[in-house]
N, C-alpha and C positions, 0 to 999 in steps of 0.2 A: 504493500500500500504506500510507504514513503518513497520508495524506489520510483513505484506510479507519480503520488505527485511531483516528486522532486524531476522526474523526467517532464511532466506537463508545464513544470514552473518554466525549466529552462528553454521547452522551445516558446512558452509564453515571450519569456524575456528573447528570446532570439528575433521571435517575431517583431517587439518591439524596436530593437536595436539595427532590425531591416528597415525598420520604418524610418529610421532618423539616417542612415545611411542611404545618402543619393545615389538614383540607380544609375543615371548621367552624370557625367562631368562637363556639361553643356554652358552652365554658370560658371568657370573657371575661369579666369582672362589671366595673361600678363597684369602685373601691377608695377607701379615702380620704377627704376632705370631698367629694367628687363623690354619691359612694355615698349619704353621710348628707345632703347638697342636694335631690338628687333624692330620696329616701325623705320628707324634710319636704314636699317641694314637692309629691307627689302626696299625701302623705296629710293634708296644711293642705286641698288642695281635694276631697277626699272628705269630710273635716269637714264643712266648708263646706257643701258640697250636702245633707248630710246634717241639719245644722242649720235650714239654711232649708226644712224637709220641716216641724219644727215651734217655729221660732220666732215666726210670724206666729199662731200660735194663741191667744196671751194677750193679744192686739194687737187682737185684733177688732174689741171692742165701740170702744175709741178712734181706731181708722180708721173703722169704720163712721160713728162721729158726726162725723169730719171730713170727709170725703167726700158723707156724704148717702145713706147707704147701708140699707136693711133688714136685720135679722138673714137672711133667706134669702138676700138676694145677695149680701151679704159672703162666705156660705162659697164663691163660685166663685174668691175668693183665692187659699183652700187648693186647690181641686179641679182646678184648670188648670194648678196647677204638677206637681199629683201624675199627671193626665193624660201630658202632656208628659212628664213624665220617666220613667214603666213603659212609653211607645212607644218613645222613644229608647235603653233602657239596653240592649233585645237585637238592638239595631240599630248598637252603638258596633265591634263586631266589624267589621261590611263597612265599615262610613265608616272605620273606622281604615284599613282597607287599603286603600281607595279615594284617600284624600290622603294618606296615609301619616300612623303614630303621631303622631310629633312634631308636625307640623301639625293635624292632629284634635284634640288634648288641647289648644292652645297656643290655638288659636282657641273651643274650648268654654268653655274660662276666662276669652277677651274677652267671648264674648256672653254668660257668665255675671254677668260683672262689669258690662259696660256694661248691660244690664237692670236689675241691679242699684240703678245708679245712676237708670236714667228710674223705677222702681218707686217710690224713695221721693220724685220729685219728680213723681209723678201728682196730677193733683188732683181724677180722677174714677173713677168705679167699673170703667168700663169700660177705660180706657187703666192704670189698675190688672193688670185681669187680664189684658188682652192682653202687659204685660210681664211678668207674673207666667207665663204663656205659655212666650216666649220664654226665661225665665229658666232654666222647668225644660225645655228642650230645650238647653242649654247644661249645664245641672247632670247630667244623664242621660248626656251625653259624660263627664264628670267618674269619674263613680265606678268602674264599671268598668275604663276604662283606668288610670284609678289602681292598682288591686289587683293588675291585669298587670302594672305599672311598679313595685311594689314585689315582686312575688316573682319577677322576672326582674332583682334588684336583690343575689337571694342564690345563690348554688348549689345544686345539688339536696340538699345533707346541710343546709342552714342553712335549705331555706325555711320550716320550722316559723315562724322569727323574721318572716320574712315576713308571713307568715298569721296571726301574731299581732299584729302591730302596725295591721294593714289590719284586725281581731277588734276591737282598741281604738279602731278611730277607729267602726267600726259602732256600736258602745256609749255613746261618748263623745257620737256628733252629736246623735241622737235626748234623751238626758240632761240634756244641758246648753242645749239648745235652749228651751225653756220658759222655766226661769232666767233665762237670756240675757234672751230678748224682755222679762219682765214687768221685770225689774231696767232695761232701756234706756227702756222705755215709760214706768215711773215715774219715773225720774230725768230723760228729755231726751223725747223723743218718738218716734211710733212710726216716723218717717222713717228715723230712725239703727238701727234693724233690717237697714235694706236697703247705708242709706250704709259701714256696717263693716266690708259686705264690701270694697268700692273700693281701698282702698290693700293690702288681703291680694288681693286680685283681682290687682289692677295687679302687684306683685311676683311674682307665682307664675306671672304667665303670662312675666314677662322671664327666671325660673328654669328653667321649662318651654323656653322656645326650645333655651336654653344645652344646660341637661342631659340633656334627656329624646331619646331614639335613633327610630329606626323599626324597626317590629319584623322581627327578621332571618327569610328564607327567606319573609317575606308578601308576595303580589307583588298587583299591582290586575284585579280583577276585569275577567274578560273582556268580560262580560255582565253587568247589572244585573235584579236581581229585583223590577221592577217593582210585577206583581201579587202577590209576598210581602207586601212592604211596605203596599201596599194592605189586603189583607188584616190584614194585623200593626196598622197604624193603627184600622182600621174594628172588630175582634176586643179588641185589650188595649183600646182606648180606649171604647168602649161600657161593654166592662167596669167599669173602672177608674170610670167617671162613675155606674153603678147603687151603686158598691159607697161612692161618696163621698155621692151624693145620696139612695140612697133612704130611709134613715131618717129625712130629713126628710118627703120626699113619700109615708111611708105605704106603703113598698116596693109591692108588688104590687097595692095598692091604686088605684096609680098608671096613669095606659094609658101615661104618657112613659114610668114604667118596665119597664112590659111590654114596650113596643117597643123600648128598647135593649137587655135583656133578649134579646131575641129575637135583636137585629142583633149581639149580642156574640158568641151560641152560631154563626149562621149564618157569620160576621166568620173566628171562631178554629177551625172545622171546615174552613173553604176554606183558611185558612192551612197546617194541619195536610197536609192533602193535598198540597195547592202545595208546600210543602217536600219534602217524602218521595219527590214525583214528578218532580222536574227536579237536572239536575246541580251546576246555580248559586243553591243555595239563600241569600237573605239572612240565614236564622239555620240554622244545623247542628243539626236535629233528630234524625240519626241519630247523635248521641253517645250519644245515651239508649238504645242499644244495649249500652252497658255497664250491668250490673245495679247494683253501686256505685255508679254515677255519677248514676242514675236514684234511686235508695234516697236518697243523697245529697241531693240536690233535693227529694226528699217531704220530710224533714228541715229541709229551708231552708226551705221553705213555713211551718212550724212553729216554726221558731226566730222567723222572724217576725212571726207571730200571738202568740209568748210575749214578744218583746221590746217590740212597739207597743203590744200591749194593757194588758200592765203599767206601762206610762210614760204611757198614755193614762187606766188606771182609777185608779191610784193617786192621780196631782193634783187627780182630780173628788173623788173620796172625803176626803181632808184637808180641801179647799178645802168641799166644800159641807158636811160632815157633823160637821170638825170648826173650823174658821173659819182656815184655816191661809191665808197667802199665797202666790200663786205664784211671789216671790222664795223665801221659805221654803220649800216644797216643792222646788220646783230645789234651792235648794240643799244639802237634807236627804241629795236620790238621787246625791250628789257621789261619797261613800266608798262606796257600794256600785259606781261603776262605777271606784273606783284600784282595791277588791277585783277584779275584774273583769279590770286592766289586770295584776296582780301574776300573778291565776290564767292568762292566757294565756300568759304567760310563763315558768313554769313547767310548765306542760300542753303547750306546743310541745316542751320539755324531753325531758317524759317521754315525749310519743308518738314522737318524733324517736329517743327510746333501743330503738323497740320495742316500747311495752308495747302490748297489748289496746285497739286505740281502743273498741271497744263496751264494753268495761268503764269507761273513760273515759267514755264520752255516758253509761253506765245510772247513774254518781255523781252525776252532772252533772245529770237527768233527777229523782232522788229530791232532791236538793238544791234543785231550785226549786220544785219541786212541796209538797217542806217550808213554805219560804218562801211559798207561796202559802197554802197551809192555818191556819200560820200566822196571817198577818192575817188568816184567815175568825171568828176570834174577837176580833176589835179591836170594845172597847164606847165610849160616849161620852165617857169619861171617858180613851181608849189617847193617848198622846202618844209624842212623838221618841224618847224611850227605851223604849217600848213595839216599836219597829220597827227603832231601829239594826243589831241582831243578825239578826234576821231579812233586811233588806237587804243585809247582809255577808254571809250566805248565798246568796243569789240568785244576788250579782255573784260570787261561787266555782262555783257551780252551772252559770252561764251560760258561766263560760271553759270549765269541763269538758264544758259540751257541742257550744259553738262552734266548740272548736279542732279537731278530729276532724269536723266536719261542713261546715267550711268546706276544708279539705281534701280530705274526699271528694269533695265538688260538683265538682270540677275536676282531679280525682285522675290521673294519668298524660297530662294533657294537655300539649301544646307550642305555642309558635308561634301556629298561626292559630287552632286548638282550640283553646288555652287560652282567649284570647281570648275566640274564641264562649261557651265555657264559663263563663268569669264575667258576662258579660251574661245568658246565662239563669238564672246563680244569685240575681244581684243582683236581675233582674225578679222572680222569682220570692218573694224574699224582700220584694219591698216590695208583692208583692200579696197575700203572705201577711198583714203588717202591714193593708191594707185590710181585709183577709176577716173576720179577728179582728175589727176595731173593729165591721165590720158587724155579725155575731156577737153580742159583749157589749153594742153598743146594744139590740139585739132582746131580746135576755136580760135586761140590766137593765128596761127597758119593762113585760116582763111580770112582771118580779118587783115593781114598785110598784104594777104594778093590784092581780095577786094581794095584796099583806104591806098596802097601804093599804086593801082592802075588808074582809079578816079583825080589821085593827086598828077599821075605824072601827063595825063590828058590835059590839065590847063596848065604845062609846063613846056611850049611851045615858042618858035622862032615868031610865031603871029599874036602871041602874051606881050603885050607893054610893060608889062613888071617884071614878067621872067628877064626881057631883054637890058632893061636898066640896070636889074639885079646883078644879072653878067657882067655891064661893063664897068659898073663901080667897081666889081671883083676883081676883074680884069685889069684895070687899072690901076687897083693896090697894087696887086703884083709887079706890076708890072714898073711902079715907082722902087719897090723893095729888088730889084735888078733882075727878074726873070724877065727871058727874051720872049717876045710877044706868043710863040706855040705856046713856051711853055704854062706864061700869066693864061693862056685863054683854056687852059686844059685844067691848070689848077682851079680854075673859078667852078667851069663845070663839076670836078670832082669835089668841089665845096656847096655847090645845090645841089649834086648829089645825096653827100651827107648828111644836109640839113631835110631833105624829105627826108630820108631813111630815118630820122630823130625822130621827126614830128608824127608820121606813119607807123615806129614804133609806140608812141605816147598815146598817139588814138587809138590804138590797137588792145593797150593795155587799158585801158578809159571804159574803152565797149567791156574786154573780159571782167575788170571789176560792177561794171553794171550787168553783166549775164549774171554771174555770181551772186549778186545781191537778191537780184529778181527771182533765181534757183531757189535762195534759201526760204523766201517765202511759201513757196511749193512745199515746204515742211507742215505748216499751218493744217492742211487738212489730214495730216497724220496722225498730229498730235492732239488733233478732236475727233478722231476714232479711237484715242485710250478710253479705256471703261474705267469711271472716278464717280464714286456718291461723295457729297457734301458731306464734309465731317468727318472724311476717311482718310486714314494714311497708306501711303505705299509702303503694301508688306514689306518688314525691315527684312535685310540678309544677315547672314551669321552663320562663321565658317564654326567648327568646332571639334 
């Protein structure tokens, strides 16, 4: 009989003592300088990858003549890294689970780093791009798991802060990227592009072991998704390589580009299927089952196209139209992205209180579309103060519409979805940035045939202006001691110049007003999200 009770006490009390022991550790966070290590430590290497997307851009032409290179094979530079890294970013989901978090992030950082380091001691074009390669398969690990590593870094009421500081390192990398390179390439050489990452490399993967956890309830893949992957390679990366190269090769003008054209659409419809049809898919394509989350993602596609293409048209425009420097231009687009870093921070604020995210993104949406329209009126004479204001616009503009839509892309997700979830946002968003540049090269192309054939029609020997314009030219020269061929050839080859300016200026005038007018086309997007009054966007929470 005491044996009896004395056994019913104890599992009484056991039962009790289940009760007070949490069956999750879902409520656990970082606290402390732990918190804030690991938050620096992921979002230093999203920087990072983020930067080297376009710091090797103003680098070119002085690698090119180091190496031995032509203008068209220099650009497989840039393209092998951008390859590599939109295959691997919707792929960082299954490899995380596969080795688990900590190991995945900690080893993407080595191979980001040690690539890093053979890149800038290449001394050929091709051992160039092969670790330029390698690099962004390291860096594609990087980003992603970073952005799970910091909103599973706050609790479900704080991850605004989250979402906004992983909002400023997006903002940041791409910005200060350019800068970056031409200030390192003018001053020291274009080696130390790559060398700077090395000791930030080196540290953040020793931060990374210490800090960073494996993500809780993900367990390792039973089964590996082989022919996803296959698929997923053969699909984004065909893609990604038309949408880098074809501008040069005359898009469809191309048969290379027809046929990868072809192998992209074949590539990403066998993927599509393969995932939807097996239970072990390598990217979770049945999220997009949620309408939000889908809405969300068209939005990132777009938030893309408006961030790359502005950071990509803007420095062409100063730099060719108005003779500005790519240190100077970097560092002009400084304060519009602290504006930027101030508005997420605030904007996490306010949607975290509550308010209307769609009324949020439609501020956000009129504000840079302002800012675009804006400079669609920049003449040859517009300088720094000409644009200060309008830039501080933008980067307000951009937090109002980032922060609610980097939120939705992932909105209610946990765990191994979340995961999944920011890799297809992040891909998505960096082939949005592709699709854009594709886009406004094609656009500006044909805005200089058109605006240079209409200029050079009233540029005629039966023009009164054209002919004055000549012989005042003509006659400087010709005072300054060129013999009369020559004053009358230099004059032409100086109305030459000055349409080729002014035809560039218009050119870029129209693209910023296409751009502006695009972003509006967002509007009816962002009013097919499903929102009740009074509702908050389900928080994320990695765990």
């Amino acid at each position: 009989m005491e044996a009896s009770i004395t056994e019913e006490n104890i599992n009484s009390i056991d039962k009790e003592k289940k009760k007070e022991i949490p069956l999750v550790h879902e409520d656990i966070y970082p606290t402390g300088a732990a918190k804030w290590i690991l938050i620096i430590t992921a979002i230093s290497c999203a920087v990072l990858e983020l930067i080297d997307t376009t710091v090797v851009n103003v680098s070119l032409r002085e690698i090119s003549g180091n190496i031995g290179a032509t203008t068209t094979e220099i650009a497989w530079v840039i393209t092998a890294y951008s390859i590599a890294n939109v295959i691997v970013i919707p792929l960082s989901s299954m490899l995380s689970n596969l080795f688990g978090r900590k190991v995945y992030f900690t080893v993407s950082v080595i191979i980001f780093t040690f690539s890093s380091l053979m890149c800038g001691l290449s001394t050929s074009l091709w051992t160039l791009v092969f670790w330029r390669f390698i690099q962004g398969l390291g860096g594609g690990g990087l980003l992603s798991t970073a952005q799970s590593i910091i909103i599973g870094a706050f609790p479900p009421k704080q991850v605004g802060m989250g979402m906004a500081i992983f909002g400023l390192g997006i903002i940041i990398g791409p910005t200060i990227g350019p800068v970056l390179g031409g200030y390192i390439t003018d001053n020291f050489s274009w080696h130390w592009i790559f060398f700077i990452n090395v000791p930030i490399g080196f540290t953040a993967a020793i931060l990374s072991w210490t800090y960073v956890t494996n993500l809780s309830g993900a367990k390792k893949p039973d089964k590996i998704d082989w022919w996803g992957i296959i698929f997923l390679i053969i699909g984004i990366g065909s893609l990604q390589y038309v949408l880098e190269e074809g501008g040069i090769k005359d898009w469809f003008e191309s048969d290379e580009i027809i046929f990868f054209f072809i192998t992209a659409m074949v590539g990403l419809i066998a993927f599509v299927i393969r995932e939807l049809s097996i239970d072990y898919p390598a990217v979770n394509l049945r999220l997009y089952r949620s309408f939000n989350l889908a809405m969300g993602n068209i939005l990132n596609i777009i938030i893309g196209m408006i961030l790359t293409v502005s950071v990509f048209i803007f420095p062409l425009f100063t730099q060719v139209s108005l003779g500005w420097t790519a240190t100077q231009t970097g560092a002009f687009m400084i304060p519009g992205a602290l504006a930027t870093a101030v508005g997420m921070i605030s904007v996490s604020r306010i949607v975290s209180g509550g308010a209307n995210p769609k009324v949020m993104m439609l501020i956000g949406l009129s504000f840079t579309s302002t800012f675009l329209i804006l400079l669609s009126f920049s003449g040859p004479d517009s300088n720094a103060s000409n644009f200060f204001w309008p830039f501080i616009l933008r980067g307000i503009g951009m937090a109002f519409m980032m922060m609610p839509v980097l939120t939705l892309a992932v909105a209610g997700l946990k765990g191994s979805d979340l995961a999944q979830g920011t890799g297809l946002s992040n891909m998505l968003r960096q082939l949005g940035g592709a699709i854009g540049v594709a886009l406004v090269n094609i656009y500006l192309d044909h805005q200089n045939a058109e605006i240079k054939n209409n200029m050079v029609s009233n540029i005629t020997d039966y023009s009164s202006m054209t002919s004055e314009r000549l012989a005042g030219f003509t006659q400087t020269f010709s005072s300054a001691g060129y013999s009369t061929d020559e004053a009358a050839q230099t004059a032409n080859m100086l109305v030459d110049g000055m349409v080729t300016k002014q035809q560039m200026l218009l050119s870029y005038d129209h693209g910023f007003l296409m751009l502006g007018l695009f972003v509006l086309l967002c509007a009816p997007v962002i009013l097919l999200i499903k929102y009740k009054k009074g509702q908050k966007l389900q928080s994320v929470s990695d765990h």
